[in-house]
C-alpha positions in Angstrom: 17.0 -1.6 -40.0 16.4 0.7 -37.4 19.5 4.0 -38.4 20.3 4.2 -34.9 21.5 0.6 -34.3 23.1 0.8 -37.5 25.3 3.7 -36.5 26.4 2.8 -33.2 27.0 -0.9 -34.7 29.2 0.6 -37.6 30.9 2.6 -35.0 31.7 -0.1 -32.8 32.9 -2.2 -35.3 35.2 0.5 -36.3 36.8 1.2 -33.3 36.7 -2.5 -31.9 34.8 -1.1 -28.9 31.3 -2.4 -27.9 29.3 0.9 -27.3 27.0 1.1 -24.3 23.2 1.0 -25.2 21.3 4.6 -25.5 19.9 4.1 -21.8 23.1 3.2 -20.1 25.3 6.3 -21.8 22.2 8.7 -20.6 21.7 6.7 -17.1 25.0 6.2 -16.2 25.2 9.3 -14.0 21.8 9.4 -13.0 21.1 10.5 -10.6 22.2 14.6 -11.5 19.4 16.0 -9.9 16.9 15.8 -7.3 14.2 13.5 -7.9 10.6 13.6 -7.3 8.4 11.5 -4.9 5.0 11.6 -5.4 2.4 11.2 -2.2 -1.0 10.3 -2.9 -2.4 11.9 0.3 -1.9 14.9 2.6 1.4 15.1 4.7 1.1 13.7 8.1 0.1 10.1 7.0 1.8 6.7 6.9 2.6 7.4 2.9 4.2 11.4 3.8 6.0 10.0 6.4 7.4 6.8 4.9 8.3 8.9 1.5 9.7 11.5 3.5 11.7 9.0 5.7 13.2 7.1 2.3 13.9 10.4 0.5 16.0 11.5 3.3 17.9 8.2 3.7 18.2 8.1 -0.8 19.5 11.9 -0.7 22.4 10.7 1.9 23.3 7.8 -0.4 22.8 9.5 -3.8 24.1 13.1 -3.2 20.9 14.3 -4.9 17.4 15.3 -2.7 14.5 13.6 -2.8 11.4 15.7 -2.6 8.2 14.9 -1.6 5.1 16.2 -3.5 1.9 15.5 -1.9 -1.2 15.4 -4.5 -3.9 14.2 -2.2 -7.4 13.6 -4.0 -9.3 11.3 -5.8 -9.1 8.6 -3.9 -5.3 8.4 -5.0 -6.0 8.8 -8.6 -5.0 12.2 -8.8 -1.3 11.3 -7.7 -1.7 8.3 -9.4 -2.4 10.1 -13.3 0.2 12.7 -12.7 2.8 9.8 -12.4 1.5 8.0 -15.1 1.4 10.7 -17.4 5.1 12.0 -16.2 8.4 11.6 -18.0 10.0 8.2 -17.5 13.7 9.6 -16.9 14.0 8.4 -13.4 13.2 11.7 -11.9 9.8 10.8 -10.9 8.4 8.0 -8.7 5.5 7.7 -6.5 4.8 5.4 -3.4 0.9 3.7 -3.5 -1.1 1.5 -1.7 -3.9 -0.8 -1.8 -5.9 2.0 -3.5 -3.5 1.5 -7.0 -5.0 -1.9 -6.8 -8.7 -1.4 -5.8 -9.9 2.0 -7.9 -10.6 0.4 -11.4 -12.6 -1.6 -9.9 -14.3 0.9 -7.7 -13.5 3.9 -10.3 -15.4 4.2 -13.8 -13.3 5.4 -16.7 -9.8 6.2 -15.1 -7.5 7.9 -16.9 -4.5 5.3 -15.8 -3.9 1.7 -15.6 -2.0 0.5 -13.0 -0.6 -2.6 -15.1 0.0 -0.7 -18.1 1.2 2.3 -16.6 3.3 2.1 -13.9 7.3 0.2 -13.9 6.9 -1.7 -9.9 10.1 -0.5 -8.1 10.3 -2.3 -4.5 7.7 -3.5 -2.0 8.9 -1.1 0.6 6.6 -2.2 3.7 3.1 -4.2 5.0 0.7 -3.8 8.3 -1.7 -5.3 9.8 -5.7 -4.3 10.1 -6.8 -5.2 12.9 -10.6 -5.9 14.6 -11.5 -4.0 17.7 -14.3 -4.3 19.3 -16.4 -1.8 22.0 -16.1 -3.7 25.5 -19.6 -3.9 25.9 -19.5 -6.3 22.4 -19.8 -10.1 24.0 -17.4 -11.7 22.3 -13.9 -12.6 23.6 -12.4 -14.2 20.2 -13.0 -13.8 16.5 -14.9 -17.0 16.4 -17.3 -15.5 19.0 -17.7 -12.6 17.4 -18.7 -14.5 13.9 -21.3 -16.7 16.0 -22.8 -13.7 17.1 -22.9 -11.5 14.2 -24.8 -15.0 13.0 -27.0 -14.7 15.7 -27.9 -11.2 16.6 -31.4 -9.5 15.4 -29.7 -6.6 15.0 -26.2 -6.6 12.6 -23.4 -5.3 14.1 -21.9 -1.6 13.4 -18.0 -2.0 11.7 -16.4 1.6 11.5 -13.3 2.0 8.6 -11.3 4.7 7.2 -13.7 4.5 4.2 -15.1 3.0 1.0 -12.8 0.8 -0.8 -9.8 0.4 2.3 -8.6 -2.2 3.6 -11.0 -2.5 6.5 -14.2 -2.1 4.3 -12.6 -4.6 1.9 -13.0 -6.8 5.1 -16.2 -6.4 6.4 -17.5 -7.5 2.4 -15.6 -10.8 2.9 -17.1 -11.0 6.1 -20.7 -10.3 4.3 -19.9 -12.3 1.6 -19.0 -15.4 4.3 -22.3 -15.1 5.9 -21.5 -12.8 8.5 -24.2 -9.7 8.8 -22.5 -6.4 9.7 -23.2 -2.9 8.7 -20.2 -1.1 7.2 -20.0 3.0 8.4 -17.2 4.6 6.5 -15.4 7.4 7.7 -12.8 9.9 6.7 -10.3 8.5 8.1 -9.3 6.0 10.8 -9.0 8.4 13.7 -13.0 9.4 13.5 -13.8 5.7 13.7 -11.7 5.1 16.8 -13.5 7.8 18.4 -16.7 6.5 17.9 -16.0 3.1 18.6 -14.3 3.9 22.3 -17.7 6.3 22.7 -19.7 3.2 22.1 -21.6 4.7 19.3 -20.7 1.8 16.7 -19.9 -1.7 17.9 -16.4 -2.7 15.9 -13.7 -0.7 13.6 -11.1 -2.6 11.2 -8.3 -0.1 10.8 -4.6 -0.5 10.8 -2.9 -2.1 13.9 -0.6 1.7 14.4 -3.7 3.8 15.2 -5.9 1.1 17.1 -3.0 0.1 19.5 -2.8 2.4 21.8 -7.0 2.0 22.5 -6.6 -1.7 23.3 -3.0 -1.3 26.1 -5.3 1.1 27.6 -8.4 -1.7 27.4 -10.5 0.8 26.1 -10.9 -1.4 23.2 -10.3 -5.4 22.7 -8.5 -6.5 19.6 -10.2 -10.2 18.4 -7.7 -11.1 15.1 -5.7 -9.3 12.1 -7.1 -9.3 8.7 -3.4 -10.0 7.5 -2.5 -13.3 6.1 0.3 -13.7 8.4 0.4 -12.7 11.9 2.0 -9.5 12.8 5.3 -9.7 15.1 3.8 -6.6 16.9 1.2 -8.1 18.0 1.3 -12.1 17.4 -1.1 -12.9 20.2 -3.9 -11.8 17.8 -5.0 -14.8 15.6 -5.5 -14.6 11.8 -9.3 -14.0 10.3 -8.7 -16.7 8.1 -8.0 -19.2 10.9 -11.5 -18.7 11.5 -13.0 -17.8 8.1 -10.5 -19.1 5.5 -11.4 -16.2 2.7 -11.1 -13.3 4.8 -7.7 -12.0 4.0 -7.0 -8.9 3.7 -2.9 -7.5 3.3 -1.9 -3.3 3.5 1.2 -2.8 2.1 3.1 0.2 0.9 5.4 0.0 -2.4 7.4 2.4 -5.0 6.4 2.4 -8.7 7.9 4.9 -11.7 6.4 5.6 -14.6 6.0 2.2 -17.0 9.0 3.4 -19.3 11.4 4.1 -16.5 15.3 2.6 -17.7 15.5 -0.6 -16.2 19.1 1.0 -15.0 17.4 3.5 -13.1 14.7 0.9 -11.4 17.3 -1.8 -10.7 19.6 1.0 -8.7 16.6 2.1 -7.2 15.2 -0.8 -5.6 19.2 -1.7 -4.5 19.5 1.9 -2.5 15.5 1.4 -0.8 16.9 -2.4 -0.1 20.2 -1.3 1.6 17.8 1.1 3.3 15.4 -1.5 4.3 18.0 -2.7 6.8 19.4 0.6 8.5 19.4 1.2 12.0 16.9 4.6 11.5 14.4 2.7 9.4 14.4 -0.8 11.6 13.7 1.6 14.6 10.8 4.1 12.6 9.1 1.0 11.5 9.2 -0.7 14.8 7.6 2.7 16.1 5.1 2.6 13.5 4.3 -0.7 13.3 5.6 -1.6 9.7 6.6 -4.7 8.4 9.8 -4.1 6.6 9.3 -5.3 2.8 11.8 -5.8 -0.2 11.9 -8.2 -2.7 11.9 -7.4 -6.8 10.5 -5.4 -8.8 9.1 -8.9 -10.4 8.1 -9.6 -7.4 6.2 -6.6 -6.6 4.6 -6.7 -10.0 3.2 -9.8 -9.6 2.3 -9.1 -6.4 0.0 -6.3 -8.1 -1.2 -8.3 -11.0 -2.7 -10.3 -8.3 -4.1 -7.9 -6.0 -6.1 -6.4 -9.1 -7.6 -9.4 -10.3 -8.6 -10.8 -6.7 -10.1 -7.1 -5.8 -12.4 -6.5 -8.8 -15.1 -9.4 -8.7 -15.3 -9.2 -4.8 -15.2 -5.1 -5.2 -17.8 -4.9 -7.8 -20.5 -7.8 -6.1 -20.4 -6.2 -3.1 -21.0 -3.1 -4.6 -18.3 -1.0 -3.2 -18.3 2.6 -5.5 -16.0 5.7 -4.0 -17.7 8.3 -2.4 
């Protein structure tokens, strides 16, 4: 019998008190000092700005800060290991993406798993991708523009933010569908935009935030969403999968712990990033920026990854999709 069980059950019977377990007496005031977001990317992006955003809203409520570390690199998987391989006292957590999901199967020998490895805390938002197309392009729908990436000589150009994101996940269903396109991958969504609006490729698929602006000014024209519902910002814009049933492609944003973490600690955290789901400052920074406001469980949000990796892996590795 394990000693430690036997003492506090001895005690208790003693005093005829029933002792709180190990994690509850060392939890109970948690937290007593500032906690730790880990950013997987340089600051400035969707993933600074949201952690930055919840760690100021979590400081008000907890009395403790929240600080931001960004550990950009790898693809994610530098963030990603240092989390893993962190203490699991509640004083770390991270915020991921679709990368957490798509590296082992794009990755060879990573140090992490993201099952194993990681307790799933609270889906804190989605957005769209969206497919914008160069005016000069002759297609006026998604449909159209299927039919004639069917029926041109030459295959048309599709601009991302790089191998392995959601965009390039994208054009590969596409591919895989029967639809020739050539994928160019940039650094980044802003280098694609250019180039699209300068006519030098034909299409991008990037997230619906940084493409907006192009299409109110009509210097591009947005034919569908990669998401599998349609976003609220934009719900004129049909569905890829009304036209092509497989392509579905969904961005979301989400806080993990290290796998280990006190389910105390994760239960109060994904309560507070809740209640903070549905504030006035974070209803009107994601209406700004284009977010769907998430939530849910930490179940839920573990599923929702245990689903994510096994769909990604056998359409990441027969399209042949390695990092750079």
């Amino acid at each position: 019998m394990d000693r430690r069980k036997f003492v506090a059950g001895t005690a208790a019977s003693i005093s005829g008190m029933v002792l709180p377990s190990l994690s509850e007496a060392q939890f109970q005031d948690w937290p007593s000092r500032p906690v730790k977001i880990v950013v997987p990317s340089v600051p400035g992006g969707s993933l600074d700005i949201l952690s930055r955003l919840f760690g100021r809203g979590m400081g008000e409520r907890l009395g403790q800060q929240f600080l931001v570390e960004n550990r950009a690199g790898g693809g994610g998987n530098i963030a990603f290991d240092a989390v893993a391989k962190s203490r699991p006292d509640g004083y770390t957590i991270m915020i991921a993406s679709d990368p957490l999901a798509v590296n082992p199967a794009m990755f060879s020998n990573l140090a992490f798993d993201p099952l194993r490895d990681f307790a799933p805390i609270i889906m804190i938002a989605t957005l769209s991708q969206v497919l914008a197309i160069h005016p000069k392009v002759q297609a006026a729908s998604f449909a159209e523009f299927v039919a004639l990436g069917r029926s041109r000589s030459k295959a048309i150009t599709v601009g991302t933010s790089g191998n392995g994101s959601p965009g390039h996940l994208a054009v590969a269903l596409m591919v895989q569908a029967g639809i020739p396109l050539v994928h160019v991958p940039y650094r980044g969504a802003g280098a694609a935009l250019v180039d699209v609006v300068g006519g030098q490729i034909d299409a991008t698929i990037v997230t619906l935030p940084a493409t907006i602006g192009f299409i109110r000014q009509n210097q591009l024209r947005a034919l569908a969403v990669s998401s599998s519902r349609r976003s609220r910002f934009a719900p004129e814009l049909p569905l890829m999968s009304e036209a092509v049933p497989s392509i579905i492609v969904d961005s979301w944003q989400a806080f993990f712990a290290p796998a280990g973490t006190p389910r105390e600690v994760i239960g109060r955290l994904n309560t507070e990033f809740a209640t903070l789901l549905k504030t006035k400052e974070i209803i009107d920074s994601f209406q700004i920026q284009a977010f769907e406001a998430g939530g849910g469980s930490p179940e839920d949000l573990g599923k929702f990854l245990r689903a994510e990796t096994a769909r990604w892996s056998p359409i990441i590795k027969a399209a042949g999709i390695r990092a750079d």
